[in-house]
TORBA-671231 format. One line per 3 residues: their letters; for each residue x, y, z of C-alpha. Coordinates in Angstrom, 1 decimal, decimal comma, always signed. Example, Ala and Ser with C-alpha at 12.3 -4.5 7.8 and 13.67 -1.06 7.14 Angstrom:
<recs>
as) +12,3:-4,5:+7,8 ~ +13,7:-1,1:+7,1
</recs>
This chain:
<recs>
xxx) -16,3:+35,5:+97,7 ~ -13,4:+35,1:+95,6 ~ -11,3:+33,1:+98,6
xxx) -14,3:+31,1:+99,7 ~ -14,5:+29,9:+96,1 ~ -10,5:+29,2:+96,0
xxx) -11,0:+27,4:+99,3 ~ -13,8:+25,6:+98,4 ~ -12,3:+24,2:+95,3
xxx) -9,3:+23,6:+97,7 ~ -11,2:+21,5:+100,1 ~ -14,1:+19,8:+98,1
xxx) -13,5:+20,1:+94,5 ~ -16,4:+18,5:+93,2 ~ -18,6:+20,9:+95,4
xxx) -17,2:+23,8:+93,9 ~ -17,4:+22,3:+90,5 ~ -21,3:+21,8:+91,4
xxx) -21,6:+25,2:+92,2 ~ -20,1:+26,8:+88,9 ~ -22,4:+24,6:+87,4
xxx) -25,4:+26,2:+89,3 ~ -24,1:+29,8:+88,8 ~ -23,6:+29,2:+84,7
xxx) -27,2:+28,1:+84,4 ~ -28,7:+30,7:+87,0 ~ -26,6:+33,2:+84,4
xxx) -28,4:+32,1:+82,0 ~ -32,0:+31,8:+83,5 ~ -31,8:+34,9:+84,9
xxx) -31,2:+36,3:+81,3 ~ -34,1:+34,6:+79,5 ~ -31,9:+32,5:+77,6
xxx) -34,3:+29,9:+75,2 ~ -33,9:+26,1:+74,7 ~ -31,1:+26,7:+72,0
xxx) -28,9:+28,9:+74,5 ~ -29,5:+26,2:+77,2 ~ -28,6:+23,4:+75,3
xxx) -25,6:+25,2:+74,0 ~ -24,3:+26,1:+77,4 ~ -24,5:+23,0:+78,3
xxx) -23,3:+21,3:+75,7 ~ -20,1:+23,9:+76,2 ~ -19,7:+22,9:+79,4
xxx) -20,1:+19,3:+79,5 ~ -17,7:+18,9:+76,2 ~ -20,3:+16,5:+74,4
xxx) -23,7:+16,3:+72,4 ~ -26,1:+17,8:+74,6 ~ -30,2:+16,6:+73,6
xxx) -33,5:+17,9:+74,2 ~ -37,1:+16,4:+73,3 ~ -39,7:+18,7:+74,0
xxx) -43,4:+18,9:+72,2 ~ -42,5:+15,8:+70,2 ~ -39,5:+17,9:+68,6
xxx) -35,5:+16,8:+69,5 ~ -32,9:+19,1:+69,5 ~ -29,2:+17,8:+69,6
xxx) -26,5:+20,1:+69,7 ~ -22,5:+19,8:+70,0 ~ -19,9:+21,3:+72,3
xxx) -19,2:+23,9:+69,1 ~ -22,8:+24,7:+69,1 ~ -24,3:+23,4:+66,2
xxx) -26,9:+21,2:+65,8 ~ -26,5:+18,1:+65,6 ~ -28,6:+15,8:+62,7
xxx) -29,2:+12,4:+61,9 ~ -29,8:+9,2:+63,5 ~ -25,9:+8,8:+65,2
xxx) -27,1:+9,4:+68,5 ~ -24,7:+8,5:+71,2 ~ -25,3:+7,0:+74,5
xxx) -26,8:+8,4:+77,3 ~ -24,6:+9,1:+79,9 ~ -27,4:+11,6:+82,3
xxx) -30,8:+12,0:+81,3 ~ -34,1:+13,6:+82,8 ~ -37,5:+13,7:+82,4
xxx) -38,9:+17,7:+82,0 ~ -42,6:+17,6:+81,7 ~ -43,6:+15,4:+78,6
xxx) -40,4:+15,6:+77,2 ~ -36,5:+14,8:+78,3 ~ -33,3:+16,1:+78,2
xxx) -29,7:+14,0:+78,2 ~ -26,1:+14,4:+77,3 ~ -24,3:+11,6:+74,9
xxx) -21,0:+10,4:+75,9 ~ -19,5:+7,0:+75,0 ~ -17,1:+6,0:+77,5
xxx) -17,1:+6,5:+81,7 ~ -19,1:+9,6:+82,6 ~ -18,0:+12,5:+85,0
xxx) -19,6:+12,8:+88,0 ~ -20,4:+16,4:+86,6 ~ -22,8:+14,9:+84,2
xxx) -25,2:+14,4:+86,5 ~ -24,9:+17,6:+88,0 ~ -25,2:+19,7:+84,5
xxx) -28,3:+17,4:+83,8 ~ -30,2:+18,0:+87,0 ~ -29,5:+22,2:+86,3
xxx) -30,7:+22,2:+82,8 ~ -33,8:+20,0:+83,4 ~ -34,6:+22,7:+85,8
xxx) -33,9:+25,6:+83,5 ~ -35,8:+23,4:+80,4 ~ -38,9:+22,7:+82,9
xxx) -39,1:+26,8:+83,4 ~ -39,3:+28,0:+79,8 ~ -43,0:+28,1:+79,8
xxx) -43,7:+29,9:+82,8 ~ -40,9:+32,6:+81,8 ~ -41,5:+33,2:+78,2
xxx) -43,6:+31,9:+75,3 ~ -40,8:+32,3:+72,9 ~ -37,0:+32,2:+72,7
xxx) -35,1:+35,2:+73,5 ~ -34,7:+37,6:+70,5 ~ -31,1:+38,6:+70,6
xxx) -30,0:+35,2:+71,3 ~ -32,1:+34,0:+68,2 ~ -30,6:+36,6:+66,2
xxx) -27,0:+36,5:+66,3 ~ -27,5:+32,3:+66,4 ~ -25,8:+31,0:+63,0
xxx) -27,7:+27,7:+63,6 ~ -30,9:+29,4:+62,7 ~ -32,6:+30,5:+59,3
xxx) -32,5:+33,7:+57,7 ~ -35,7:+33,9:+58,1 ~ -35,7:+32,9:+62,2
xxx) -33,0:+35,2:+62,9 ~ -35,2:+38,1:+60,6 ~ -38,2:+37,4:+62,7
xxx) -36,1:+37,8:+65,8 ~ -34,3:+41,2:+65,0 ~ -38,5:+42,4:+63,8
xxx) -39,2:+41,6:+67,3 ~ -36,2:+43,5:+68,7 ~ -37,7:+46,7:+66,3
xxx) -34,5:+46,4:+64,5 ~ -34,9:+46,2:+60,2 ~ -33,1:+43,0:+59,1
xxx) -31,2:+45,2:+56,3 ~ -29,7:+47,8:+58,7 ~ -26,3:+47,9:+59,7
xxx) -25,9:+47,0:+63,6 ~ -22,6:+45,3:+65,3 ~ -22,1:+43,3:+68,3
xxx) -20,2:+43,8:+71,3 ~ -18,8:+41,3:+73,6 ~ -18,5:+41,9:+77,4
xxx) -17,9:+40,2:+80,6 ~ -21,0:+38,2:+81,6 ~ -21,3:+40,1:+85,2
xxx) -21,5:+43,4:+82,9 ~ -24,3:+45,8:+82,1 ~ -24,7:+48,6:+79,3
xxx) -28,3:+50,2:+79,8 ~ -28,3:+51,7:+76,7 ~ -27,9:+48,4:+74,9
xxx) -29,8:+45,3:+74,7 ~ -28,0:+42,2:+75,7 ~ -28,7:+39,2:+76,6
xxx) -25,6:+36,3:+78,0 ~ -24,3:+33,8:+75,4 ~ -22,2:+30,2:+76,1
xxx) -18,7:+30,5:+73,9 ~ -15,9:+28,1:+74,2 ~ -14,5:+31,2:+76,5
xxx) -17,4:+31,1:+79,3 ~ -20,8:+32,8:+78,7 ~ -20,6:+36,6:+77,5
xxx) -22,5:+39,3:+77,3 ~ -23,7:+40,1:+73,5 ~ -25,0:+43,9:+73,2
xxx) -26,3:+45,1:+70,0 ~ -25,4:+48,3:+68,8 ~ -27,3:+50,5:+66,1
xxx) -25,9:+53,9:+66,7 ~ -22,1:+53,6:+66,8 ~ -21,9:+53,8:+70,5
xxx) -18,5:+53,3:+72,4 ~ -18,6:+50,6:+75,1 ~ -18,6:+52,3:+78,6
xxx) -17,4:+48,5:+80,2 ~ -13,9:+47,3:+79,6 ~ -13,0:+44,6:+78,5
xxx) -15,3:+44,9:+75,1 ~ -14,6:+43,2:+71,7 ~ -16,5:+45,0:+68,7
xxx) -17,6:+42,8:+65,8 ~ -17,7:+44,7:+62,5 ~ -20,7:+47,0:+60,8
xxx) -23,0:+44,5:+58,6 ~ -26,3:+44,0:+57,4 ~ -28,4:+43,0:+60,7
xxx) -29,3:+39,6:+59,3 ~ -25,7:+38,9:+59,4 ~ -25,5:+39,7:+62,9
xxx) -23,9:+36,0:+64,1 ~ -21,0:+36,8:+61,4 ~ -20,5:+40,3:+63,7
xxx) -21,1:+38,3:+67,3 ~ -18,4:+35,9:+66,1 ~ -16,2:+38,7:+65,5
xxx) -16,9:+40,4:+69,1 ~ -16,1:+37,3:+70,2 ~ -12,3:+37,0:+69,0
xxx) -11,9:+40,5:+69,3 ~ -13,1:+40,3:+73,4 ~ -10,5:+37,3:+73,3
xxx) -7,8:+39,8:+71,7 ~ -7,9:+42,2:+74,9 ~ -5,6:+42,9:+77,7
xxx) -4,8:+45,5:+80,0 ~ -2,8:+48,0:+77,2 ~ -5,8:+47,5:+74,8
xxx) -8,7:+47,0:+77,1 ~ -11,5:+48,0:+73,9 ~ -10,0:+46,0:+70,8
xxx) -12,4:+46,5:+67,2 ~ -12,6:+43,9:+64,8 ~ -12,2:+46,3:+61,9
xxx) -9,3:+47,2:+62,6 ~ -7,5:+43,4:+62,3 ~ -7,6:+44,1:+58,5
xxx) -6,7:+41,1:+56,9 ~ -5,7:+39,1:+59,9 ~ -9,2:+38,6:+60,5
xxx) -9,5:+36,1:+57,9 ~ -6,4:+34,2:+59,7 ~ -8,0:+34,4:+63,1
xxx) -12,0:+33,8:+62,0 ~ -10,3:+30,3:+60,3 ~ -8,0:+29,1:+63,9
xxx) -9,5:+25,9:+65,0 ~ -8,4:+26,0:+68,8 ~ -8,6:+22,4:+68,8
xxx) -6,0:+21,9:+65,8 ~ -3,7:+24,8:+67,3 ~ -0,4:+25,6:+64,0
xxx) +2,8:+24,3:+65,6 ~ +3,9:+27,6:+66,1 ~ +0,9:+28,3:+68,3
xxx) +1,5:+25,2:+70,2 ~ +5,3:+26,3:+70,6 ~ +4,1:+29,7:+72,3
xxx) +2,0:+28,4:+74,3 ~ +4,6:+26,5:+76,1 ~ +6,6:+29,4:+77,2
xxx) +7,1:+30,5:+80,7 ~ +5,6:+33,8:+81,7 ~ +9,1:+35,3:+81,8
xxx) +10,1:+34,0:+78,6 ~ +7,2:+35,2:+76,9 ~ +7,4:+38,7:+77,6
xxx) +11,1:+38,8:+76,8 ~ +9,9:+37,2:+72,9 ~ +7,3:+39,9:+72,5
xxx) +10,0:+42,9:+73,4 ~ +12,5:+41,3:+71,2 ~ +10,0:+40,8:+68,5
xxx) +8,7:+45,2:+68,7 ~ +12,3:+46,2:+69,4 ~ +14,6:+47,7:+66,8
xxx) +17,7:+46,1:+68,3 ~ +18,7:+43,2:+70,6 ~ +20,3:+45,9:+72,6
xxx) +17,1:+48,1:+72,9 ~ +15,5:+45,0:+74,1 ~ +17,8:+44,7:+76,5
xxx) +17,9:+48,4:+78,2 ~ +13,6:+47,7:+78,0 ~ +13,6:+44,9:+79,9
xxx) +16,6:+45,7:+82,2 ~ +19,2:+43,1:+81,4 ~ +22,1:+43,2:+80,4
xxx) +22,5:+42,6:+76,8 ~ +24,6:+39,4:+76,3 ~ +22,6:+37,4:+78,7
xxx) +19,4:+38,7:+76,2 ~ +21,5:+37,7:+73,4 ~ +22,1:+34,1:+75,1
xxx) +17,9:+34,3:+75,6 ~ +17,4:+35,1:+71,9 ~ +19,6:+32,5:+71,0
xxx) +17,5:+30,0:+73,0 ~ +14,2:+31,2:+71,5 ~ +15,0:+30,6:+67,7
xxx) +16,5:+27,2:+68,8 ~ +12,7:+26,3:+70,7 ~ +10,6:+28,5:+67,9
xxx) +12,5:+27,2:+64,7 ~ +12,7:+30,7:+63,7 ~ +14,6:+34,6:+64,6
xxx) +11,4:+36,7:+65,9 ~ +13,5:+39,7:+65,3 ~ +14,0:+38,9:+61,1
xxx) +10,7:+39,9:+58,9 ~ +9,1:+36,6:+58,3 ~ +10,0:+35,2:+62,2
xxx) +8,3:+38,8:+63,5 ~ +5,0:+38,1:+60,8 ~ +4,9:+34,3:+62,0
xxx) +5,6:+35,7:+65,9 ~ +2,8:+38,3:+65,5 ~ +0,0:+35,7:+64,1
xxx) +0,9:+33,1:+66,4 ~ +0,6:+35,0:+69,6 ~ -2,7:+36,5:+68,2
xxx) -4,0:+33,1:+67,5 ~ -2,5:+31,8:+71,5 ~ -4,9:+34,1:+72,7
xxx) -7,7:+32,4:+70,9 ~ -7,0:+29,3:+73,0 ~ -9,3:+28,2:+75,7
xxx) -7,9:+28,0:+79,3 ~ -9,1:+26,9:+82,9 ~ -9,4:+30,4:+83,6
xxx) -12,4:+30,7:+81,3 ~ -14,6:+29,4:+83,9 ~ -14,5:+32,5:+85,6
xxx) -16,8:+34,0:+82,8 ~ -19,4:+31,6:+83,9 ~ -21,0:+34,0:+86,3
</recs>
């Protein structure tokens, strides 16, 4: 499936681009998601304001999820009519030809809410930061879970189940995850899984947004990463604005592959030498490479403040969005 998809995109790209489209909102259908996760996701996924009027009430709501209010409304670029109501993205400007194509799926998924539930989903409600106290309360009461106990979240891969954990899929700037609420300190039997931090249940979108970074903080060597255990870099990487990346972020992000890896060794390693017999090289070609790095960082990753800016930079990196992240829309 996998190849067909590459090909596809290879081929007819605005075909396969239609067809991620269909598979983020089936996702999401197929999950129970409510009008606020809808609008979200597509909001996420067109980059703009995404509007809804349904039973003379309009939600708006922007690409960083929150809802938008106020009388500023934009032009619309695609609209559609869903029973006695509508539904349209804002865009100033020429549209993409995906607009039309996100519109048509989420009029579809809009137009099905009645017949599939009478209310929004509960977990999605609960961990939503847009809503009330009081909403998100009302939610977690219907999950059976008190508002004043102590739950986290975990964040998995979309395609991924836990059966003893209720879930539902949510749109993040990274693709739609899996949220799974945990009330009795399980450990995650899927990898990759980001843990949020033990709170209060009616804080529960503070602990989703931690899941969140933490899921973005795993690799292969660290394939379960816990939010607790950032300490106080949490506070660093809860406040990154991926769309205002630090300098030094944006300078790590432009490293080759190669170059990249040869940093992070020279950053952990006790000598330039040790580097060197780790990565298989001989040492004064390393020493020409470390040379080269402080000249394109503006700092030596190997002194103590270049390893503290090195370390916080490459954990904020990770925190930036990539074209890859449309593969979590599935």
């Amino acid at each position: 499936m996998k190849e067909f998809a590459l090909e596809l995109s290879r081929r007819d790209p605005l075909m396969s681009e239609y067809l991620r489209i269909v598979s983020y909102f089936d996702a999401l259908m197929a999950d129970g998601a409510g009008l606020d996760v809808l609008l979200r996701g597509a909001a996420i996924l067109s980059g703009t304001v995404v509007g809804a009027e349904r039973r003379s009430t309009t939600v708006r709501i922007d690409p960083d999820g929150h809802h938008v209010v106020g009388d500023d409304e934009g032009p619309r670029s695609a609209a559609a009519e869903v029973g006695d109501g509508s539904v349209w993205l804002e865009r100033r400007g020429d549209p993409p030809a995906t607009d039309d194509m996100i519109i048509d799926r989420l009029a579809v998924a809009v137009g099905l809410l009645d017949t599939r539930f009478s209310s929004p989903h509960a977990l999605s409600t609960a961990i939503d930061s847009a809503q009330s106290s009081s909403v998100r309360s009302t939610a977690l009461i219907r999950l059976g879970v008190d508002p004043s106990v102590r739950i986290r979240l975990i964040a998995t891969d979309a395609g991924t189940t836990s059966p003893e954990a209720r879930s539902t899929l949510v749109p993040t700037r990274y693709g739609i995850l899996r949220a799974n609420l945990d009330t009795r300190r399980q450990v995650p039997t899927v990898q990759p899984a980001g843990i949020g931090r033990w709170m209060r249940a009616d804080h529960a979108p503070e602990s989703w947004e931690e899941a969140v970074i933490a899921y973005r903080l795993t690799n292969s060597y660290a394939p379960i990463v816990d939010a607790t255990d950032f300490g106080a870099m949490l506070t660093l990487v809860k406040n990154f604005d991926p769309d205002a990346p630090h300098p030094d972020v944006v300078a790590l992000a432009r490293l080759d592959d190669k170059s990249a890896q040869i940093l992070g060794v020279l950053a952990a390693s006790g000598s330039v030498r040790a580097a060197a017999a780790e990565l298989r090289i001989h040492h004064s070609t390393l020493q020409v490479k470390h040379d080269q790095l402080i000249r394109e960082l503006g700092y030596d990753p190997r002194s103590v403040p270049g390893r503290m800016r090195y370390i916080a930079a490459e954990a904020l990196r990770r925190l930036l969005p990539t074209a890859s992240d449309s593969s979590n829309d599935r």
